[in-house]
N, C-alpha and C positions, 0 to 999 in steps of 0.2 A: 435761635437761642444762642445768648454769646456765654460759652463754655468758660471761657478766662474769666469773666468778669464773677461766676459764680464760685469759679474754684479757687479766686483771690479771698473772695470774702468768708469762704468756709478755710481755706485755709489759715487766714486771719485770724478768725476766730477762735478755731481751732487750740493758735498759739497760744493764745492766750490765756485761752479757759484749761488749756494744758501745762502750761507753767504755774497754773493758781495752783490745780489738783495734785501735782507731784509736792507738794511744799505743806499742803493743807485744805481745805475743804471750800466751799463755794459759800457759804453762808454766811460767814464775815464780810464779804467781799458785794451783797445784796441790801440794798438801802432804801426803802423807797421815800424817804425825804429828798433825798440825793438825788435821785429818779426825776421826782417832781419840780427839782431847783435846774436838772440841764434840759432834761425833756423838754418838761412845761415850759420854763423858762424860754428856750429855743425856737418851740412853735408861735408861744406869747409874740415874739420879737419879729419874728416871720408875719403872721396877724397884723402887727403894726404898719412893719416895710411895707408890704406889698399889698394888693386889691383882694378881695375875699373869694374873687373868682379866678385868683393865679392860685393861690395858695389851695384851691382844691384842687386844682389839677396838678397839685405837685406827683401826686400816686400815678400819672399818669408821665410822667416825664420821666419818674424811675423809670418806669416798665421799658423805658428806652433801651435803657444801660443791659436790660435782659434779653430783649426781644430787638428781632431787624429785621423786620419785615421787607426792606427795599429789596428789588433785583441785585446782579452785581453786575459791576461793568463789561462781565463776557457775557451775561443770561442777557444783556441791551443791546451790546455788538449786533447778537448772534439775530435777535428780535428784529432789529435795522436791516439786516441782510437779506432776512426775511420779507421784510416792508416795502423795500428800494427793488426788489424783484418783482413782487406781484407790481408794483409802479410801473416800471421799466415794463412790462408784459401788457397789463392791462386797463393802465390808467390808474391817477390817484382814487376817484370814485371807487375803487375796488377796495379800499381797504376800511369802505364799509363793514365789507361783510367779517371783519377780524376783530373788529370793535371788542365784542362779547367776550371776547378771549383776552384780551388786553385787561390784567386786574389791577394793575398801579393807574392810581386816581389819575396824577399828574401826567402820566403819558397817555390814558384813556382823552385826559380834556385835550390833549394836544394833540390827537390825532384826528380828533372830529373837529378842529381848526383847521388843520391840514386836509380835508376830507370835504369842508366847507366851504374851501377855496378862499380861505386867508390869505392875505400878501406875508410872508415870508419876514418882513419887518413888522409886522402886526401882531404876528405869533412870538416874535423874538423880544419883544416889549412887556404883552398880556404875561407870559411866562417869567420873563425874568423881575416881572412885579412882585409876582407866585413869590417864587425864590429869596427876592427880598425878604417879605415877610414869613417865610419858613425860619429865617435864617433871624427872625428877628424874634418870633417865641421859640426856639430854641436858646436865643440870648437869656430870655426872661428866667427860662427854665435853670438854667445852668447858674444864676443870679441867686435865686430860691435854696439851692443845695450850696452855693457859695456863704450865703446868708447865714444859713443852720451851721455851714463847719466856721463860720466867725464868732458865731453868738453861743454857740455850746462851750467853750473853752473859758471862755467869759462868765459865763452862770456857773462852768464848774468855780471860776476863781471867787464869786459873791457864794457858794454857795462853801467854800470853803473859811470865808471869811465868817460867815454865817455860825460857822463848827466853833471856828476858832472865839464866836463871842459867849456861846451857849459852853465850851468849858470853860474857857474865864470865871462869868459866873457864879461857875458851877465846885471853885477850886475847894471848899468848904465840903461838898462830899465827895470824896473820891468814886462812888462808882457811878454817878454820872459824868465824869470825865470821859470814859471812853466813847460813850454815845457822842459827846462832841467833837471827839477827835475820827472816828468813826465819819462823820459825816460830813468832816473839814476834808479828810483826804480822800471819800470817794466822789466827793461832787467833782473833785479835778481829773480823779481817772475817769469818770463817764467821761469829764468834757472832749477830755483828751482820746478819748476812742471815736467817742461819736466822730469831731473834728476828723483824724487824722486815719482811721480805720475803715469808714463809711464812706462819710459828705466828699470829702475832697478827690479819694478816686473817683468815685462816681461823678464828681464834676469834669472830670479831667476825662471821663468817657464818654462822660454826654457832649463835651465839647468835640471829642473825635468822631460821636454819630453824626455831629452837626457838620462837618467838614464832609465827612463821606456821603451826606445824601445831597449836600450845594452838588456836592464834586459829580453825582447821578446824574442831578436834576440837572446842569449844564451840558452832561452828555447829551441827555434826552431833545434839549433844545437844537445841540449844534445837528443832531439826528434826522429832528424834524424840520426843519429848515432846507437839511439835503434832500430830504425827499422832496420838498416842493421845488427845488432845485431841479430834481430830476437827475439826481447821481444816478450812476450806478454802485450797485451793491459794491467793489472791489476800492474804487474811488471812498466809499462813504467810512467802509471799515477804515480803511488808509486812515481816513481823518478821525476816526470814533476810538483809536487805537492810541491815540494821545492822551486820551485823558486816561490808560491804563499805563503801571511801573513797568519796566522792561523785565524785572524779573518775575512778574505777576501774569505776561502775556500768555496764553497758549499759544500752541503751534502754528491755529489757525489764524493768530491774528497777532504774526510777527510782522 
């Protein structure tokens, strides 16, 4: 569970629905034309751009920004040291029996290559295809929430144009006026929330998920590579220790 990412947006929130209520009440401020010109508008535009089987997996690419399922690069060191030991004792065949225990997909398939007696350039190719394509619906993904914070900002500006022609209009009776003005100025603060509150950090996280699990999943390679190598464990950490920051090492693996 990523804590930041949840305590950004409640605290976002927060702001804002806190500065409405100190001044005034929340009911001026609820539109649903406005609703339906960034919202609707938003998703309409997404629908267009993209295939109808990206744009459902949009709910699923959030869930990134909340959840991390991956190891971290000390829980794959640590896993490695483990690997390159029973190797080094009893042969790679031995790390049969660990399989079960291994729950990341990517290092599961990489281990029953290595176990299968892969050439070392066979695994480093089959995997770094993998990686390619991780690396490329994640693109997709981060594309989709890019899309919604371009095209929300935009519907709020039609949708405030929209206000602005319905009190024109409307200039003949005054108390339709405010309904237009009303709906000229919230379709731009949705836009401008959605845009700038939501879509765009959340893209900018999903693009640093997308970074952190390349940056795994090349651990994982240069890992399994050394095992069919035949490091030893002290050797392999040495090199599995690069892909971690210096100030992020533990002790055991300065």
């Amino acid at each position: 569970m990523d804590i930041a990412t949840i305590i950004g947006l409640l605290m976002g929130t927060g702001l804002v629905v806190g500065s409405i209520l100190v001044s005034g009440s929340l009911t001026p401020f609820i539109s649903v034309p406005s609703l339906m010109i960034t919202v609707g508008g938003s998703f309409a535009a997404i629908l267009i751009n993209f295939p109808l089987k990206k744009c459902f997996s949009l709910f699923g690419v959030i869930k990134n920004c909340f959840m991390y399922p991956l190891p971290t690069p000390d829980e794959c060191i640590v896993q490695f040291k483990e690997f390159a030991t029973i190797v080094r004792k009893d042969g790679i065949l031995a790390l049969e029996k660990k399989l079960e225990s291994v729950s990341d997909v990517f290092l599961k398939r990489g281990t029953e290559l290595v176990v299968a007696g892969t050439s070392k350039d066979e695994i480093e190719s089959t995997l770094e295809i993998e990686v390619m394509y991780i690396e490329q619906r994640h693109q997709t993904g981060k594309k989709i929430v890019d899309a919604i914070a371009a095209a929300a900002p935009a519907f709020g500006m039609i949708g405030t144009l929209i206000g602005l022609v319905q009190m024109l209009r409307s200039l003949e009776d005054p108390s339709q006026i405010g309904i237009g003005m009303a709906t000229a100025l919230l379709t731009t603060l949705y836009g401008a929330l959605i845009a700038n509150l939501f879509c765009i950090p959340l893209a900018g996280k999903l693009e640093t998920r997308s970074q952190e699990e390349v940056m795994i999943r090349e651990l994982m390679i240069v890992g399994l590579v050394g095992l069919v190598d035949g490091q030893t464990p002290r050797n392999l950490e040495d090199k599995l220790v690069a892909f971690v920051s210096p100030a992020h090492r533990t002790n055991g693996s300065s």
